[in-house]
C-alpha positions in Angstrom: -19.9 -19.3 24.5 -16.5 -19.9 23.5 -17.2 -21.1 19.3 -19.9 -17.4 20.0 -16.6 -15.5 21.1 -14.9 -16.6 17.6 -17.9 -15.9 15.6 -17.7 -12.6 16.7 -13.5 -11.9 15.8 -14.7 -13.6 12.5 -17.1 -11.0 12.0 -15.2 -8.4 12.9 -12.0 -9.0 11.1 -14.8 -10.0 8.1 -16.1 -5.9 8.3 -11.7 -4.6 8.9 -11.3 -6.3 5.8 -14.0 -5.9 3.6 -13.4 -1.7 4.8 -9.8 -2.0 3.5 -10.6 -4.0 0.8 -13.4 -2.5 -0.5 -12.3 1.3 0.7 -8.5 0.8 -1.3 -11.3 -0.3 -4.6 -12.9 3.0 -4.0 -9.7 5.2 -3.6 -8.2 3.7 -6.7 -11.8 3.8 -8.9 -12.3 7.5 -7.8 -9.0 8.9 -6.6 -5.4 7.1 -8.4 -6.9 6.5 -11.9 -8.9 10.1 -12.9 -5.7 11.6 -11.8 -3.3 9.1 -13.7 -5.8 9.6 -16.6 -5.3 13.6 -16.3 -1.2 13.2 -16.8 0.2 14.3 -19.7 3.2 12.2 -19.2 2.4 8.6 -20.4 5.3 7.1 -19.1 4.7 8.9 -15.7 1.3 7.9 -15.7 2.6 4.0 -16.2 5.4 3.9 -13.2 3.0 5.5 -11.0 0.2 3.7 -11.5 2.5 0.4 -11.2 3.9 2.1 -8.0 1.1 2.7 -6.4 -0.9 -0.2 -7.0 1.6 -2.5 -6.5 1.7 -1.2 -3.1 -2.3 -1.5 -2.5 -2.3 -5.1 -4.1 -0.6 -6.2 -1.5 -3.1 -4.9 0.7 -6.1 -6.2 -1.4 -4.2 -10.0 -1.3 -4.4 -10.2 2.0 -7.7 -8.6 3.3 -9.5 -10.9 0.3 -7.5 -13.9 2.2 -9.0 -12.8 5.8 -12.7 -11.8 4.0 -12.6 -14.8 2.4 -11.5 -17.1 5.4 -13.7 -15.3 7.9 -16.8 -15.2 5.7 -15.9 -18.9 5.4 -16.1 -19.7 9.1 -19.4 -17.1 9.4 -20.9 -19.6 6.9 -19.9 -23.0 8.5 -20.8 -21.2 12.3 -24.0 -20.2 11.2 -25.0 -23.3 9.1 -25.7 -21.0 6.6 -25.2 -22.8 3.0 -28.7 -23.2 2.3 -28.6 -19.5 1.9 -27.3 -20.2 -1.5 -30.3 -21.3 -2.5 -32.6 -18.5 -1.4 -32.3 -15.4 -3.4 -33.7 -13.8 -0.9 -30.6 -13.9 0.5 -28.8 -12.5 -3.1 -26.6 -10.5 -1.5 -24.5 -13.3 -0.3 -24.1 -14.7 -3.6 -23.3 -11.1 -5.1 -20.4 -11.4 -1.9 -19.2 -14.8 -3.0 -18.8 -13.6 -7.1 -17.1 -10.3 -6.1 -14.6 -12.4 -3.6 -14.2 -15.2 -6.3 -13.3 -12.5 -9.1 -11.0 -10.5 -7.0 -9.0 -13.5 -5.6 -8.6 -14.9 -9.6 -7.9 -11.5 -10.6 -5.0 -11.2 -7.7 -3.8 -14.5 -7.0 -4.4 -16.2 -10.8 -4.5 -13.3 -13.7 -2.7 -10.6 -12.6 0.6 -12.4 -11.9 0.1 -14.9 -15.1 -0.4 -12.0 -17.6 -2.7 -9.4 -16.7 0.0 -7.5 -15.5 1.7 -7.9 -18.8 -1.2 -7.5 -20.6 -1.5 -3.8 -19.0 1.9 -2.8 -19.8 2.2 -4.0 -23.1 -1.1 -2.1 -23.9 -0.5 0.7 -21.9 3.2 1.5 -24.3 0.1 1.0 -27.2 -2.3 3.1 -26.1 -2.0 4.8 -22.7 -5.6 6.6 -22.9 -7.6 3.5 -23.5 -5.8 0.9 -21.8 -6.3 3.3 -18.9 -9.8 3.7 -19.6 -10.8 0.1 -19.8 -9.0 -0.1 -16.5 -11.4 2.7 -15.6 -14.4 1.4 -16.5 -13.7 -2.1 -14.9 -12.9 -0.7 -11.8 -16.2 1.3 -12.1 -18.0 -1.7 -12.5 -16.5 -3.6 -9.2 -17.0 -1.1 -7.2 -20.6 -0.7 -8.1 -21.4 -4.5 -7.6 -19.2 -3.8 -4.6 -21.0 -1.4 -2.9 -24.5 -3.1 -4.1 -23.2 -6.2 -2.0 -22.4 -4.2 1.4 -25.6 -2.4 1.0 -27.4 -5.6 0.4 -25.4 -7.4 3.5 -25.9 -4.7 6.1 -29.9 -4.9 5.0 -29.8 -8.2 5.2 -27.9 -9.3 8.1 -30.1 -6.7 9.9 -33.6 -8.8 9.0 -34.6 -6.6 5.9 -35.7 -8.8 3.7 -36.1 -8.9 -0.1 -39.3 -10.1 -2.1 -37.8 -12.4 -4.7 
């Protein structure tokens, strides 16, 4: 009962931080950047943007570190690696690629030179750097959401004709 009891906070912190993970994705994707994109003031646009997300990537570092961990444990608790070879059961694979990218891109790329990368571009060309920011943000989100969707399904017995 006890190893069921820590299952259970596993899950749970697993759900708190793929909702603040996942949510702070969503705020900036559809929220921070169209409204950066709509300032006329480039140089605003920058600081704030590097204000603001500087904030949330703190945020996003450590709820990936606790999904990450607790989807871990899930995995070993549940003797669940065969799963990776069933793609019936895509969805946790799609969870593993978006974890594995976000934890590069926070941990690995951002502080090596994607963060100089954006500002160097963004004293370029403000409207496209921001943009391609944009549109890669779009795309996480989307496979994102496509994960949860396909977790909740799945977890809950739905199951997937592949």
């Amino acid at each position: 009962m006890k190893d069921f009891n820590i299952f259970i906070v596993a899950r749970v912190f697993h759900i708190i931080g793929v909702v603040l993970w996942i949510g702070g994705v969503a705020f900036v994707t559809t929220v921070l950047i169209p409204a950066l994109r709509r300032m006329p003031d480039q140089d605003k646009r920058y600081d704030l943007f590097e204000t603001l997300e500087g904030r949330f990537s703190f945020q996003a570092k450590i709820t990936t570190v606790i999904t990450g961990l607790s989807g871990l444990y899930m995995l070993y608790y549940l003797d669940a690696w065969s799963r990776y070879l069933n793609l019936s059961f895509w969805w946790v694979h799609l969870m593993t690629l978006i974890w594995l990218i976000f934890t590069v891109v926070l941990f690995i790329l951002e502080p090596l030179f994607l963060h100089k990368w954006f500002h160097d571009h963004a004293e370029m060309d403000s409207e496209r750097t921001f943009r391609v920011l944009h549109t890669m943000h779009k795309v996480l989100l989307a496979l994102s959401l496509i994960s949860v969707l396909g977790a909740v399904a799945g977890v809950r017995g739905f199951q997937y004709f592949f």
